[in-house]
PQR file with spaces between the fields and no chain letter, atoms N, CA, C, O and H, PARSE charges and radii, in Angstrom:
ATOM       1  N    UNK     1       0.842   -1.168    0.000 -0.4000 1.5000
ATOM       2  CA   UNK     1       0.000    0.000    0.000 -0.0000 2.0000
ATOM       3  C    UNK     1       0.896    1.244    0.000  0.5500 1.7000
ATOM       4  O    UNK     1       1.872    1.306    0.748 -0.5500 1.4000
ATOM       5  N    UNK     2       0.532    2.333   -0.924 -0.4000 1.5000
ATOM       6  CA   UNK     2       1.439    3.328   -1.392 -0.0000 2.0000
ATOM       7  C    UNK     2       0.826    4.447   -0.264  0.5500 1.7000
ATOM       8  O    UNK     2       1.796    5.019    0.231 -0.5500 1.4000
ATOM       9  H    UNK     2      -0.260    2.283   -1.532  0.4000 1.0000
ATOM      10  N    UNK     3      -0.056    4.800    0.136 -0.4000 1.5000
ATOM      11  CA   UNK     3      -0.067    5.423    1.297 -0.0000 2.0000
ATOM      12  C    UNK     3      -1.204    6.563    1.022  0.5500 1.7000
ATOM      13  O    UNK     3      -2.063    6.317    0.175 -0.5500 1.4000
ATOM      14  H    UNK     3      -0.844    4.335   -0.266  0.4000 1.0000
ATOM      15  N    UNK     4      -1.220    7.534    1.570 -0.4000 1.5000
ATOM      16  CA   UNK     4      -2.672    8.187    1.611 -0.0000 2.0000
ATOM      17  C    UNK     4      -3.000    8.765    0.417  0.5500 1.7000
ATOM      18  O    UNK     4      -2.339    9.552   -0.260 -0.5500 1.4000
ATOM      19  H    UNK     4      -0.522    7.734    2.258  0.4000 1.0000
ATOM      20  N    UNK     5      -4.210    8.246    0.199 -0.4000 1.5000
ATOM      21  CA   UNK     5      -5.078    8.792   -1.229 -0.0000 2.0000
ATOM      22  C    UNK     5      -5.074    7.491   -2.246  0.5500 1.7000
ATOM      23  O    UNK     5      -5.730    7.544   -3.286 -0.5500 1.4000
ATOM      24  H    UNK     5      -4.747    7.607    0.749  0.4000 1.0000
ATOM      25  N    UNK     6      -4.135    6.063   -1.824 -0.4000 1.5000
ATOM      26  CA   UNK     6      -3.669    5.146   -2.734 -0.0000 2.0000
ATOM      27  C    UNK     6      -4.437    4.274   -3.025  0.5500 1.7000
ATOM      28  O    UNK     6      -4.784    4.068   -1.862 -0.5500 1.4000
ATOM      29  H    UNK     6      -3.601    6.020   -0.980  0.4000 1.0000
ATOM      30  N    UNK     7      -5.155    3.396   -3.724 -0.4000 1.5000
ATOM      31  CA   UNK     7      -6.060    2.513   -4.221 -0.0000 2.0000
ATOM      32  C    UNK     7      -6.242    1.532   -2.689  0.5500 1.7000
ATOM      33  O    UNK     7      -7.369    1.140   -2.385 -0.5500 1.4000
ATOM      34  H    UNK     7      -4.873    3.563   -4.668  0.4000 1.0000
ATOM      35  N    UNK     8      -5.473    1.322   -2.122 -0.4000 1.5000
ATOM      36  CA   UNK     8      -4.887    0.326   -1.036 -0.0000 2.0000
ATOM      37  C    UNK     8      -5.484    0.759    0.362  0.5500 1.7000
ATOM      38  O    UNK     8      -6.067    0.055    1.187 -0.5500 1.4000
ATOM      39  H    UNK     8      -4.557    1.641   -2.369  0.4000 1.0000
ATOM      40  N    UNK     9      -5.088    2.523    0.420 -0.4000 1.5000
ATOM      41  CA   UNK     9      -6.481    3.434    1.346 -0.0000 2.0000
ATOM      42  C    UNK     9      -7.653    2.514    1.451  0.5500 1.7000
ATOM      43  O    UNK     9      -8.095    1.547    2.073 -0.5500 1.4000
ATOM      44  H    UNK     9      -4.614    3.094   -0.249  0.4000 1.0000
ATOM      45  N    UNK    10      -7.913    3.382    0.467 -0.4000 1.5000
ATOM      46  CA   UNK    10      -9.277    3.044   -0.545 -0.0000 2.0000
ATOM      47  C    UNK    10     -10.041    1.968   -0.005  0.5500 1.7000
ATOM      48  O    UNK    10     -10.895    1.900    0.879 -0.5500 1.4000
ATOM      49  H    UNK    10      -7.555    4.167   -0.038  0.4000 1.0000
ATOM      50  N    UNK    11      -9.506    1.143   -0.776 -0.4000 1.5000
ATOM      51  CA   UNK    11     -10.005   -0.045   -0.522 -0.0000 2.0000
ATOM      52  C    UNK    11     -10.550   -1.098    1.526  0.5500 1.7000
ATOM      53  O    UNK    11     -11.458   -1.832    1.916 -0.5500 1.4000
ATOM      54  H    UNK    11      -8.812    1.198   -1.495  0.4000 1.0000
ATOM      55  N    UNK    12      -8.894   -0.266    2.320 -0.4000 1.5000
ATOM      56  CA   UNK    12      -8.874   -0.399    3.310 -0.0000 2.0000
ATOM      57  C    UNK    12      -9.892    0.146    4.158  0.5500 1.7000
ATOM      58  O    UNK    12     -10.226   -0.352    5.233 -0.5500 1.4000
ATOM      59  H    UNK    12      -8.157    0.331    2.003  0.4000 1.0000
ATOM      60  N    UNK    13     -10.524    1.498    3.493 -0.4000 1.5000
ATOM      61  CA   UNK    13     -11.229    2.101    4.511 -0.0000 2.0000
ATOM      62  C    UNK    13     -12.903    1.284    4.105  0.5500 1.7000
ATOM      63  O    UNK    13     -13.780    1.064    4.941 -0.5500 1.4000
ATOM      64  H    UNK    13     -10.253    1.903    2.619  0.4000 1.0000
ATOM      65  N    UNK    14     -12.975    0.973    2.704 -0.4000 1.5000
ATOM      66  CA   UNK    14     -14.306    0.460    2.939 -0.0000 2.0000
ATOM      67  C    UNK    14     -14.117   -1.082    3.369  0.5500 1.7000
ATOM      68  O    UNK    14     -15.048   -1.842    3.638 -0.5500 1.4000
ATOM      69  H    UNK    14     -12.262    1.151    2.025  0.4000 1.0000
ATOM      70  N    UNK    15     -12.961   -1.358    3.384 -0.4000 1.5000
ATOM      71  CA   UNK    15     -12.935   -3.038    4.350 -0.0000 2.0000
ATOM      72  C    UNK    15     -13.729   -2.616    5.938  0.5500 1.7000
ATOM      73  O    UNK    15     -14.609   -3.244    6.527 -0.5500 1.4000
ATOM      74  H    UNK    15     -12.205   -0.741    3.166  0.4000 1.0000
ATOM      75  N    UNK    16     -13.176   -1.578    6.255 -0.4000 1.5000
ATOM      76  CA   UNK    16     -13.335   -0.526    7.539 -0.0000 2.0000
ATOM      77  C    UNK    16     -15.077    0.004    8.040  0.5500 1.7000
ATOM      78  O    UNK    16     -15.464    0.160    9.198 -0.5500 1.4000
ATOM      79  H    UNK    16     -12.461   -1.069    5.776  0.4000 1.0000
ATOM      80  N    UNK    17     -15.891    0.197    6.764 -0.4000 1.5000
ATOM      81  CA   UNK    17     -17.061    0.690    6.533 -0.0000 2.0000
ATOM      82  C    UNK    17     -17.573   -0.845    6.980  0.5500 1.7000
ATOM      83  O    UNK    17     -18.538   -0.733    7.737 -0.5500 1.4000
ATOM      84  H    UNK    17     -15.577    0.070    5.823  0.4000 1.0000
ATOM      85  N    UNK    18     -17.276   -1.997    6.779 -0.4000 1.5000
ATOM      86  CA   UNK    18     -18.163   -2.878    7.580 -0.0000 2.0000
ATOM      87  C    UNK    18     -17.639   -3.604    8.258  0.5500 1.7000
ATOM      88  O    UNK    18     -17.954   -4.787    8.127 -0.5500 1.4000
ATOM      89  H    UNK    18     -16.493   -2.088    6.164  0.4000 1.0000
ATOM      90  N    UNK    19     -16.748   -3.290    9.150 -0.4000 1.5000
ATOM      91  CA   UNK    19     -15.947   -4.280   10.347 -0.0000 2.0000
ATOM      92  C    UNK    19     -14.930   -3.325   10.350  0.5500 1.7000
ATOM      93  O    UNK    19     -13.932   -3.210    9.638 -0.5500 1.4000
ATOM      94  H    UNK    19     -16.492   -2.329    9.257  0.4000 1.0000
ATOM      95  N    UNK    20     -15.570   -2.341   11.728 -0.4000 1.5000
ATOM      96  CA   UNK    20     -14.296   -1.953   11.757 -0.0000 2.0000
ATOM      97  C    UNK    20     -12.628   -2.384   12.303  0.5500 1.7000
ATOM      98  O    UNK    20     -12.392   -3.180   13.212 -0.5500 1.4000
ATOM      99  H    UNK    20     -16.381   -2.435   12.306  0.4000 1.0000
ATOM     100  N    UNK    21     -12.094   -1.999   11.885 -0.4000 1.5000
ATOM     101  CA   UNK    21     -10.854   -2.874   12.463 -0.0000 2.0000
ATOM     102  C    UNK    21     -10.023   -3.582   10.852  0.5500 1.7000
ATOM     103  O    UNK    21      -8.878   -3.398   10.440 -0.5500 1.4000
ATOM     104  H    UNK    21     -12.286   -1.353   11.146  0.4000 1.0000
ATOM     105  N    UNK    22     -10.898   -4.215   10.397 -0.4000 1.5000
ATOM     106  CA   UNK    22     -10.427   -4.792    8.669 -0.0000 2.0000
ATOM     107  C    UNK    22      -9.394   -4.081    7.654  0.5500 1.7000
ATOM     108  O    UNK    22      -8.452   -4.645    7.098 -0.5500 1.4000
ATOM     109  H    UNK    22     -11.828   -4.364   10.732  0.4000 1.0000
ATOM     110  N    UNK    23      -9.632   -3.213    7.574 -0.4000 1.5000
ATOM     111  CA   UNK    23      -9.240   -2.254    6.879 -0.0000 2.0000
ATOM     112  C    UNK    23      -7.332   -2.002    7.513  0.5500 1.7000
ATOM     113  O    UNK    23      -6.345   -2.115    6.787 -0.5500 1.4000
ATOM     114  H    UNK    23     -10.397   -2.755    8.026  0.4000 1.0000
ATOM     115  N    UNK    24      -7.323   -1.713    8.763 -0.4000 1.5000
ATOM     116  CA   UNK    24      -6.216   -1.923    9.279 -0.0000 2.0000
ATOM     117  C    UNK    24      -5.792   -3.080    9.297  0.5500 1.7000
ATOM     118  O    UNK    24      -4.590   -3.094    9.035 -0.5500 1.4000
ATOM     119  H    UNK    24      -8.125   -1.621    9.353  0.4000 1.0000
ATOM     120  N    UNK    25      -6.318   -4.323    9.532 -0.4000 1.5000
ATOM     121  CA   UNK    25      -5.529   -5.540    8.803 -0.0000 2.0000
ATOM     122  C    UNK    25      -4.960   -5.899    8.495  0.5500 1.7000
ATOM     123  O    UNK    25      -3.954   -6.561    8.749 -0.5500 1.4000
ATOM     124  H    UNK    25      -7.295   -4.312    9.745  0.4000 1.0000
ATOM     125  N    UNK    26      -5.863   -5.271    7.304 -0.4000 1.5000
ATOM     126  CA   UNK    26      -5.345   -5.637    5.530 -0.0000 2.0000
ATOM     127  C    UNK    26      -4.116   -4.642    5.178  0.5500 1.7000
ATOM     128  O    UNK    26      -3.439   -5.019    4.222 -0.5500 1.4000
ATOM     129  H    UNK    26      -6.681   -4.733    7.098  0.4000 1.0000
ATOM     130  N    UNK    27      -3.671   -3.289    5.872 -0.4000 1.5000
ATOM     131  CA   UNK    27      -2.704   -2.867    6.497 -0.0000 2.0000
ATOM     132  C    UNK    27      -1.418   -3.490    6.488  0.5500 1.7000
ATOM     133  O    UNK    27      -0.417   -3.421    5.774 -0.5500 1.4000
ATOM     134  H    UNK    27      -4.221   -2.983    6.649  0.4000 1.0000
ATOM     135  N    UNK    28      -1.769   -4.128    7.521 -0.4000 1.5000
ATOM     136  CA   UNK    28      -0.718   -5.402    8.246 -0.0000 2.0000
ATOM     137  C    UNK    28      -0.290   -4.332    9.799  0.5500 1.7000
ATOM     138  O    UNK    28       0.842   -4.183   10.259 -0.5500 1.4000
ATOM     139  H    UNK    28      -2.581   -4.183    8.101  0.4000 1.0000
ATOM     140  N    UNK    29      -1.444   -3.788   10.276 -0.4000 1.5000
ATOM     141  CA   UNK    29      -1.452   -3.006   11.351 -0.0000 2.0000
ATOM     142  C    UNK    29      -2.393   -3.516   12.111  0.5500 1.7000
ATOM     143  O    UNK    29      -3.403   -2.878   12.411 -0.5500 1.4000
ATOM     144  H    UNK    29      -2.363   -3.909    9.901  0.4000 1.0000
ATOM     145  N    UNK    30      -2.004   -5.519   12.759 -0.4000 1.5000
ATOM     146  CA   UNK    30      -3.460   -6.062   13.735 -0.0000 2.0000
ATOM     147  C    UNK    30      -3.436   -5.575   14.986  0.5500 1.7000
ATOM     148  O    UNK    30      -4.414   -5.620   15.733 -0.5500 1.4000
ATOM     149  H    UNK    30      -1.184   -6.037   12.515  0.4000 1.0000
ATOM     150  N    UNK    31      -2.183   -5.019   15.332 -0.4000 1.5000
ATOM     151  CA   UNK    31      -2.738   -4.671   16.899 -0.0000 2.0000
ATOM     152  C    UNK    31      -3.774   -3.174   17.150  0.5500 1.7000
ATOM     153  O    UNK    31      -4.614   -2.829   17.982 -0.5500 1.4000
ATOM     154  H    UNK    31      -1.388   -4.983   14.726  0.4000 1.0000
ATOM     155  N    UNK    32      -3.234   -2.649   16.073 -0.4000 1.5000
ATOM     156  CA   UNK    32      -4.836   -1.167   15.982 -0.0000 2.0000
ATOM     157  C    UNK    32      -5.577   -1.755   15.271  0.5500 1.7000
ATOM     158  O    UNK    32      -6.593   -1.077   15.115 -0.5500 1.4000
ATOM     159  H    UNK    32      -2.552   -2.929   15.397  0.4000 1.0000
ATOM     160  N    UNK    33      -5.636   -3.062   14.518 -0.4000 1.5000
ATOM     161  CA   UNK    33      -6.959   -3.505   14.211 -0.0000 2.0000
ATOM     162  C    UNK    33      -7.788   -4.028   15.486  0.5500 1.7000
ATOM     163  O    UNK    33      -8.875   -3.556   15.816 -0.5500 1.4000
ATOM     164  H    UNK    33      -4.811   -3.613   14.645  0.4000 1.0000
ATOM     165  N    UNK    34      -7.180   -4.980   16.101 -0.4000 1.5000
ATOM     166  CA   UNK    34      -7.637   -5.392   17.706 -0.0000 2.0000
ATOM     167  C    UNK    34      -8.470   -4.013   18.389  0.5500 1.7000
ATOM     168  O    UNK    34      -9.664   -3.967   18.681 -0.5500 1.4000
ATOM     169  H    UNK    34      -6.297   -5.364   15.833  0.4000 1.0000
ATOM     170  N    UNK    35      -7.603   -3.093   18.516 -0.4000 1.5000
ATOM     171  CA   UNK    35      -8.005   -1.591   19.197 -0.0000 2.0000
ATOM     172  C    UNK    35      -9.101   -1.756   18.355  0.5500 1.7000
ATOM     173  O    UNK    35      -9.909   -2.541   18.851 -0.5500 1.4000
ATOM     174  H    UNK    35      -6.633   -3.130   18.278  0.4000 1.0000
ATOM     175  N    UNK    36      -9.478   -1.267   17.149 -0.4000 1.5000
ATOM     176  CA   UNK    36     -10.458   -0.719   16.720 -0.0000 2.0000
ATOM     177  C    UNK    36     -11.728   -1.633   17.095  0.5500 1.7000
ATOM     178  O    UNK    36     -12.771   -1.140   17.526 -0.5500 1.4000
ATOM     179  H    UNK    36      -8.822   -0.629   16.746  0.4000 1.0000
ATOM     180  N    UNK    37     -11.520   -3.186   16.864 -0.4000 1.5000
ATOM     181  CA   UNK    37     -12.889   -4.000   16.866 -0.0000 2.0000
ATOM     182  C    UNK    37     -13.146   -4.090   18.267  0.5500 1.7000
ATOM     183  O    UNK    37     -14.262   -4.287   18.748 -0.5500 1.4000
ATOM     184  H    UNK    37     -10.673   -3.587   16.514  0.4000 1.0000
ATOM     185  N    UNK    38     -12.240   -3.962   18.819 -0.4000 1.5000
ATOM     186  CA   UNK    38     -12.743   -4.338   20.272 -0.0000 2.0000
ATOM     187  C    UNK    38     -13.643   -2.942   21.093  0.5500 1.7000
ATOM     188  O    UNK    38     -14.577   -3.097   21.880 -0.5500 1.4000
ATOM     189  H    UNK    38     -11.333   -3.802   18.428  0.4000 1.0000
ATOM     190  N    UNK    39     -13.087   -1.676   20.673 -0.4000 1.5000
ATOM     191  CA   UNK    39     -13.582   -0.776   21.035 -0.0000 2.0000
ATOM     192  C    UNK    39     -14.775   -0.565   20.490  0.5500 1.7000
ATOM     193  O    UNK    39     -15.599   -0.430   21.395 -0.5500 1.4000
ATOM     194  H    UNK    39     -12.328   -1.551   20.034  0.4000 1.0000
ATOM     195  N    UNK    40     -15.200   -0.484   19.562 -0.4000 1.5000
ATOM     196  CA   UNK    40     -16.460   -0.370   18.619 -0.0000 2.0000
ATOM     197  C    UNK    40     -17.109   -1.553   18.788  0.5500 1.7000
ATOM     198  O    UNK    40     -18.235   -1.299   18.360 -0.5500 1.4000
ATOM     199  H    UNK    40     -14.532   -0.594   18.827  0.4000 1.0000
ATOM     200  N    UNK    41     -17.103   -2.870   19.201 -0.4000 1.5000
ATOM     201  CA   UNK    41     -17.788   -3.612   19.810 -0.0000 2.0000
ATOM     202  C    UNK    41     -18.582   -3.559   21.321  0.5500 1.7000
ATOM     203  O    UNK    41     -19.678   -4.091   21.500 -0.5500 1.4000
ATOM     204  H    UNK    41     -16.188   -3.077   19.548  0.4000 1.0000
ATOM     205  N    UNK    42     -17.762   -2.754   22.468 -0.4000 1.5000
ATOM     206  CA   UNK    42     -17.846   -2.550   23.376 -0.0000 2.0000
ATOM     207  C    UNK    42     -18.717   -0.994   23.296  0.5500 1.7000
ATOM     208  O    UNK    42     -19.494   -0.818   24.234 -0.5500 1.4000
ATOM     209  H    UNK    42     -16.872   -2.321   22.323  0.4000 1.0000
ATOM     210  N    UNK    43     -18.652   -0.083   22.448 -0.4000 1.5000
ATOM     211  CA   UNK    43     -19.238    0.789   21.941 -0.0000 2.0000
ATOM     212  C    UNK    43     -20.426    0.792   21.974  0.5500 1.7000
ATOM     213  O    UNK    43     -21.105    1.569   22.645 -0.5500 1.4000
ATOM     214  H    UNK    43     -18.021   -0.225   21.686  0.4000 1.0000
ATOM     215  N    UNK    44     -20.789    0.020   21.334 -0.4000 1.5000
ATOM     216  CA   UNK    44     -21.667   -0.614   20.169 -0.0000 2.0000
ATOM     217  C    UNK    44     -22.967   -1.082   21.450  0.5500 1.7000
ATOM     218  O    UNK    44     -24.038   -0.481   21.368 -0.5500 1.4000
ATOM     219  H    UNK    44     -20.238   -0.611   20.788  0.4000 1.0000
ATOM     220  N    UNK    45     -22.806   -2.079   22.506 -0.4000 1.5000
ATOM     221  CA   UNK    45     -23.814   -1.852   23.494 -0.0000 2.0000
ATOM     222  C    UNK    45     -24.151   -0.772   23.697  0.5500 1.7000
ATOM     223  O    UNK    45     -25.281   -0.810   24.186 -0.5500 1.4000
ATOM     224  H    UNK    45     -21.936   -2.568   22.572  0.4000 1.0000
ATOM     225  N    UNK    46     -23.776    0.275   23.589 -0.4000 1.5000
ATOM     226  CA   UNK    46     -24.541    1.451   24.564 -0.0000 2.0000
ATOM     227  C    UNK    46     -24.681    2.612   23.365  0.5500 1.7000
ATOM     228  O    UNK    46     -24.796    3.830   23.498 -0.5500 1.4000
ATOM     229  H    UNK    46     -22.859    0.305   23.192  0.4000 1.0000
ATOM     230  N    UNK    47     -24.625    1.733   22.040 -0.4000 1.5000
ATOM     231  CA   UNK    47     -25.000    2.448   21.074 -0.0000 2.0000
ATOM     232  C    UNK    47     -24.029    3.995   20.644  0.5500 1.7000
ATOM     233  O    UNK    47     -24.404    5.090   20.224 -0.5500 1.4000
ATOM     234  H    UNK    47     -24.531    0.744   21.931  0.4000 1.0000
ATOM     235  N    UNK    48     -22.966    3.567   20.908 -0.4000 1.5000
ATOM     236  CA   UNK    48     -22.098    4.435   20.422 -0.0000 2.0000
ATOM     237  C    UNK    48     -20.679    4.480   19.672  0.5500 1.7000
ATOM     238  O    UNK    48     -19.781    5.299   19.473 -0.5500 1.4000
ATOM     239  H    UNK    48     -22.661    2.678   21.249  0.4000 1.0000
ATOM     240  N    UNK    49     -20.940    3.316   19.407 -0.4000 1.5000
ATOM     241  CA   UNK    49     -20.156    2.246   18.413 -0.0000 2.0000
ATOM     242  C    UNK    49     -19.118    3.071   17.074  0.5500 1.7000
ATOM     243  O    UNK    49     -17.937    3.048   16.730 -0.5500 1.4000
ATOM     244  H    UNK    49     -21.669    2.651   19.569  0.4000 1.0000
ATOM     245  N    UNK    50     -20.976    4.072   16.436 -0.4000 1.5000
ATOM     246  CA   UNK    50     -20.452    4.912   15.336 -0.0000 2.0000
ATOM     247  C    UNK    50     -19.092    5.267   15.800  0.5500 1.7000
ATOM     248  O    UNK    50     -18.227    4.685   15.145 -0.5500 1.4000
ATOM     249  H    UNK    50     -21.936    4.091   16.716  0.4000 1.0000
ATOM     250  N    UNK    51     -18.655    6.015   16.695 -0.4000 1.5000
ATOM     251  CA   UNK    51     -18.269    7.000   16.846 -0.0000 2.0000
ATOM     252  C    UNK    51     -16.852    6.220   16.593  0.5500 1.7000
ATOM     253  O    UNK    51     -16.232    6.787   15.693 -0.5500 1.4000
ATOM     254  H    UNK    51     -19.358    6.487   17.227  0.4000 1.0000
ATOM     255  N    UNK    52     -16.293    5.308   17.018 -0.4000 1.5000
ATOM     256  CA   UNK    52     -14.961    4.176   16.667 -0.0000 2.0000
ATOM     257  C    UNK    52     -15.140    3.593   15.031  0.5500 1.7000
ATOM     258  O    UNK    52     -14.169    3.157   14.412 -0.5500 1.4000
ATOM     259  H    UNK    52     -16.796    4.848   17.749  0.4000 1.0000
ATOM     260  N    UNK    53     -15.937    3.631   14.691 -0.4000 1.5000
ATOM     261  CA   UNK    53     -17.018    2.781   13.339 -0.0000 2.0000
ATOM     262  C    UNK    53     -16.159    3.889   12.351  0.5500 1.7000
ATOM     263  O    UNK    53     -15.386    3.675   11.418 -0.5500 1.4000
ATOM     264  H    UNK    53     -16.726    3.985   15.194  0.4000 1.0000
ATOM     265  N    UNK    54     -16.715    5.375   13.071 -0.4000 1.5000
ATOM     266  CA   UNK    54     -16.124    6.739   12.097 -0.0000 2.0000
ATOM     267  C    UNK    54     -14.548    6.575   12.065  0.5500 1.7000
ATOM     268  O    UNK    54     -13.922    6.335   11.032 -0.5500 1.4000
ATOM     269  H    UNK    54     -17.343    5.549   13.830  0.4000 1.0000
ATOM     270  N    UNK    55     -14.025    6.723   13.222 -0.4000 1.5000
ATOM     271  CA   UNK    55     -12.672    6.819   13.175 -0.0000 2.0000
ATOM     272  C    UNK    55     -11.899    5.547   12.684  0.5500 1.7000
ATOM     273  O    UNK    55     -10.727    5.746   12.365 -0.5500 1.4000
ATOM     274  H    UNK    55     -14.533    6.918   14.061  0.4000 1.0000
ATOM     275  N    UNK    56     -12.443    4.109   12.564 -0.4000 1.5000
ATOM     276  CA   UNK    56     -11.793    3.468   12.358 -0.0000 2.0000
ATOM     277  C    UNK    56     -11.566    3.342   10.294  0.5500 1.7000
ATOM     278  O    UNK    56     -10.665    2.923    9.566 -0.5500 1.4000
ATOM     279  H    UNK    56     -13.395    3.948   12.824  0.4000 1.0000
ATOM     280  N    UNK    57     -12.738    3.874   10.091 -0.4000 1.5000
ATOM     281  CA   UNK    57     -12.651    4.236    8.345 -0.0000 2.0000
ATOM     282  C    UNK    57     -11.943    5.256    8.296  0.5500 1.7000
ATOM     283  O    UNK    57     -11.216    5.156    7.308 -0.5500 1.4000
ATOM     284  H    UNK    57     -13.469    4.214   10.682  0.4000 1.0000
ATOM     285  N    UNK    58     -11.686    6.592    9.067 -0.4000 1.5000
ATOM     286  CA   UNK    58     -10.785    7.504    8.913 -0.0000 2.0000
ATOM     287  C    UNK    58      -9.480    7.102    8.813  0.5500 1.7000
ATOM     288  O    UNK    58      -8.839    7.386    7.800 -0.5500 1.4000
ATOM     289  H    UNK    58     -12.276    6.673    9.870  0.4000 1.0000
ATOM     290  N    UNK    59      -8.910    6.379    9.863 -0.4000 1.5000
ATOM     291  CA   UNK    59      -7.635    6.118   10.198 -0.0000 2.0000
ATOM     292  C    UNK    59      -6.906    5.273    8.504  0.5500 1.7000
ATOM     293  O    UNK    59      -5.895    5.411    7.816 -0.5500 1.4000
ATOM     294  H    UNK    59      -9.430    6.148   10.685  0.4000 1.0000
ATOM     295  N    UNK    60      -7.906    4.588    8.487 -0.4000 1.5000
ATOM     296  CA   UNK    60      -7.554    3.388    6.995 -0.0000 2.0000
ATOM     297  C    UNK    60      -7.345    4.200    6.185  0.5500 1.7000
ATOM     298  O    UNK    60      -6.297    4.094    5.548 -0.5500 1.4000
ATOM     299  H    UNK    60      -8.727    4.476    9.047  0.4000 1.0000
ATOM     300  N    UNK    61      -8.356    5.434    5.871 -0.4000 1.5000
ATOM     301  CA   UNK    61      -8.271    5.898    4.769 -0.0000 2.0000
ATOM     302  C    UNK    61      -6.745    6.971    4.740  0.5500 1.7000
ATOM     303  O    UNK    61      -6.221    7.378    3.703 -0.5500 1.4000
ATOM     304  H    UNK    61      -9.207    5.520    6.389  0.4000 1.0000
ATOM     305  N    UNK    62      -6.382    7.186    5.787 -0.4000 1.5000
ATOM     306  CA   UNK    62      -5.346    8.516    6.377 -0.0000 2.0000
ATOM     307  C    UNK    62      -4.007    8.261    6.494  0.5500 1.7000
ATOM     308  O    UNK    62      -3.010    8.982    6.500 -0.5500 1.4000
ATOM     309  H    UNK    62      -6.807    6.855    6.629  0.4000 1.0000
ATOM     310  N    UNK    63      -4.258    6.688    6.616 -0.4000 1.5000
ATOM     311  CA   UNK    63      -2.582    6.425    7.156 -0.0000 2.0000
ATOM     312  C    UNK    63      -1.410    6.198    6.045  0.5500 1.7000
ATOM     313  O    UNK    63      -1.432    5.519    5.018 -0.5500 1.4000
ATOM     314  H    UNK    63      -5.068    6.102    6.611  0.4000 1.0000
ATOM     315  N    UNK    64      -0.442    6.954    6.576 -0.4000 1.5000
ATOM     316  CA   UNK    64       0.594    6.943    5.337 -0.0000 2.0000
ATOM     317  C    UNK    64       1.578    5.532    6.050  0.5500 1.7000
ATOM     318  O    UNK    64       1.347    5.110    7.183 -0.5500 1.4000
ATOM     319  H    UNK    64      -0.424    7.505    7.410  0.4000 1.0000
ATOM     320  N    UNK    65       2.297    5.148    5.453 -0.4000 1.5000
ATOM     321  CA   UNK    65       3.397    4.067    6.446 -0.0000 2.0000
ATOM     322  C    UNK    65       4.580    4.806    6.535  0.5500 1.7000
ATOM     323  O    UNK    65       4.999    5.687    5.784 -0.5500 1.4000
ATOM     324  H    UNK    65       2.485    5.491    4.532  0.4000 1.0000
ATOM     325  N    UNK    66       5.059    4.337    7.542 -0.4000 1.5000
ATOM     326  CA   UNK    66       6.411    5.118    7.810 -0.0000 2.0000
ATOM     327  C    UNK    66       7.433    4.158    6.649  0.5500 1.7000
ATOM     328  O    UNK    66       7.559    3.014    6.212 -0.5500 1.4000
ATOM     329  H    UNK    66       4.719    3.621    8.152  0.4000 1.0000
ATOM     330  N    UNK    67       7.967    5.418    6.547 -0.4000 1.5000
ATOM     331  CA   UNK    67       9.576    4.871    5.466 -0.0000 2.0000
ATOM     332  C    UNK    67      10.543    4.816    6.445  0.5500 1.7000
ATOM     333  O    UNK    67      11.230    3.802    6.312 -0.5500 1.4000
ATOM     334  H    UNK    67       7.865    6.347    6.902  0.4000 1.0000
ATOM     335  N    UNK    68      10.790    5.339    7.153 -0.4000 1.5000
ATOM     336  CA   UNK    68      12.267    5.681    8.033 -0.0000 2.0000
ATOM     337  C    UNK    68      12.789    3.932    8.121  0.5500 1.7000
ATOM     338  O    UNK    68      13.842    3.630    8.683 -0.5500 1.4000
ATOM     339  H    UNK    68      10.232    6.162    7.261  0.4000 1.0000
């Protein structure tokens, strides 16, 4: 994945639009995928799920990888 704006985004953030957490994944970033599903699951009882649901399609779509 070439990094923000890249087909690989893209694609990551709508993996993201229905599970969040996926999208980071497919990344190869599972431990903020873990973060994301687990939080937005736990969310998600008290009906506030969106709000991790939002950020976890943001993050997919945003993240550049480090080069260093």
């Amino acid at each position: 994945m070439a990094g923000r704006g890249s087909a690989g985004n893209v694609i990551a953030a709508l993996a993201s639009f229905f599970i969040p957490g996926l999208g980071q994944l497919l990344q190869g970033r599972p431990i903020m995928a873990l973060v994301h599903f687990c939080l937005a699951a736990a969310l998600w009882i008290i009906l506030m799920g969106w709000i991790i649901h939002l950020w976890s399609i943001l993050d997919a779509a945003l993240w550049t990888p480090d080069t260093a």
